[in-house]
N, C-alpha and C positions, 0 to 999 in steps of 0.2 A: 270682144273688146272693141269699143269705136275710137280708132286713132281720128277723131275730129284734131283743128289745129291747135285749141286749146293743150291737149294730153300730147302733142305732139314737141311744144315748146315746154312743156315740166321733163320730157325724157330728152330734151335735148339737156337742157338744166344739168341733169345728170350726167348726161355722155361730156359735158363740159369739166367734169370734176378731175378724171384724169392726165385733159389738158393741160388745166392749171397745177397738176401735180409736176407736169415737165417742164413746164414752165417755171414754176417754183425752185427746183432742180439746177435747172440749166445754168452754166455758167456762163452768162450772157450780161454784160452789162445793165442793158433794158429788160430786164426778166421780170424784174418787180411791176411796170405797169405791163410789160403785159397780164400777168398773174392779175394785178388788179382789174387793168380791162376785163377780162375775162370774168371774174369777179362780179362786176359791172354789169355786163349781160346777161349772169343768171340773175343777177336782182332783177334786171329791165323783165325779162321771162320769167320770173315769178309773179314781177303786177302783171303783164299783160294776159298770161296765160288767164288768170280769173277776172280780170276785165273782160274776155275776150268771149269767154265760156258763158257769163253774163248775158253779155250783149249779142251774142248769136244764140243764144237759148239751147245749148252747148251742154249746159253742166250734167257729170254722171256721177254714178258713184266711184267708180276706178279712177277718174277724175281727184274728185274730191276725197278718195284715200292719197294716189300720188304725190298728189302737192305739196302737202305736209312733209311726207317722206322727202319729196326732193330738196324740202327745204332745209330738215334738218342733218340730213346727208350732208348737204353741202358745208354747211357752218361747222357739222361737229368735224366734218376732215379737212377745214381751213383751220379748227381752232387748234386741231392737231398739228399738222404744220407748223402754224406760228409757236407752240409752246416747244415743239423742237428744236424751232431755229435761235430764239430766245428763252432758255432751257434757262428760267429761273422762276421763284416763287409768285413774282408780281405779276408773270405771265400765266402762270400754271393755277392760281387760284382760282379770279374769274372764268378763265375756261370752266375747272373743272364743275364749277356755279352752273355754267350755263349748259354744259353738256348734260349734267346730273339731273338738271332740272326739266331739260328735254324730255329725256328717259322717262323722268318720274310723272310729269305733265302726257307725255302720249301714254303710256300704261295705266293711268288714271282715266284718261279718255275713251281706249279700248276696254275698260271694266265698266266704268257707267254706260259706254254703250249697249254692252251685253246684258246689264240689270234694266235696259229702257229709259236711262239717265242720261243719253249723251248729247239732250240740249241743254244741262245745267252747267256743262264743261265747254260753251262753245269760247269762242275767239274773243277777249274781250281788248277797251282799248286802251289799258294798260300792257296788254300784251302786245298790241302791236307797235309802243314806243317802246316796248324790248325789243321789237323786232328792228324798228329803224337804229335805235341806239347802236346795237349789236353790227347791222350792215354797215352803218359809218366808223363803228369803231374795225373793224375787219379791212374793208378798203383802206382805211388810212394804215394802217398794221401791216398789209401788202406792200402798200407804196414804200411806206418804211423813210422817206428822204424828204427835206427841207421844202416844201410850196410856200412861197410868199414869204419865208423870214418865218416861218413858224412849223416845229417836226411834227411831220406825220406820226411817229412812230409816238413820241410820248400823246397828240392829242387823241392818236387811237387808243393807248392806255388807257386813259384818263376814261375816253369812252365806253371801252371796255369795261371799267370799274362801274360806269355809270349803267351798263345795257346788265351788268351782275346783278347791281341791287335793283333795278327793276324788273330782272329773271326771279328773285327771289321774292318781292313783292306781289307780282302776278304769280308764282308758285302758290304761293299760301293764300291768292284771293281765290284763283282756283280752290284748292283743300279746302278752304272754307265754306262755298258753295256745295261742296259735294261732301262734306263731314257727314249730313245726316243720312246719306245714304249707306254712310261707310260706317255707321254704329248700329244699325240696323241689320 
């Protein structure tokens, strides 16, 4: 395994996860931005890492298994949190959207891999304003409190709703793509 810096900043990613979990936790007034900072810097470590792997000619495959994982590691035990903390329906659906669709998105991708299909599953860019959607609905969901005369909490909702339906829209552009391999 080459810890170059790239795989270095995806495993920190991770080692971040249970910070923010004590943070989360802690009965701290400022808990929330920290939580969000923290938040924050795995995103920052998510682009740079593949910026980074890019631009030093970097990229591996452990690399480019990681990344993904760190990515959805993260989301799906922030989305768990927040639907703990806010243990209601309007919280717990889009989650369960987005985690679901996680799941069913990576096991689709590790099956067309192993049939020699897994550039018909790559990254498209609907999926990556599920991915922005989702980060801005989460940071705001963390902060949880009033910026500027306007709640984080409900615009992270709102976001949240919005980073679902286009979890579900890139779900099935994915499925679609990869139908005929899967009637085959």
């Amino acid at each position: 395994m080459n810890l170059n810096i790239p795989t270095l900043l995806t495993l920190t990613r991770i080692a971040l996860i249970p910070i923010l979990a004590i943070f989360f936790y802690l009965p701290w007034e400022y808990s929330n931005i920290a939580t969000t900072f923290i938040f924050i810097v795995a995103g920052i470590t998510d682009w740079l890492d593949g910026y980074l792997a890019r631009k030093m000619q970097v990229e591996t495959k452990f690399g480019a298994f990681l990344d993904p994982v760190a990515d959805k590691i993260m989301v799906a035990f922030v989305l768990v949190l927040l639907v703990q903390a806010e243990s209601s329906i309007w919280m717990t659906l889009p989650a369960a959207v987005i985690i679901g669709r996680e799941i069913t998105i990576s096991s689709l991708r590790e099956w067309m891999a192993q049939i020699g299909q897994h550039a018909t599953v790559k990254v498209s860019q609907i999926g990556k304003w599920k991915t922005t959607a989702q980060m801005i609905a989460i940071g705001c969901l963390l902060y949880s409190e009033e910026f500027v005369g306007v709640s984080m909490q409900l615009f992270g909702l709102v976001m949240l709703y919005i980073a679902a339906i286009l979890t579900l829209w890139s779900m099935m552009s994915y499925l679609k793509v990869a139908y005929s391999s899967m009637t085959n």
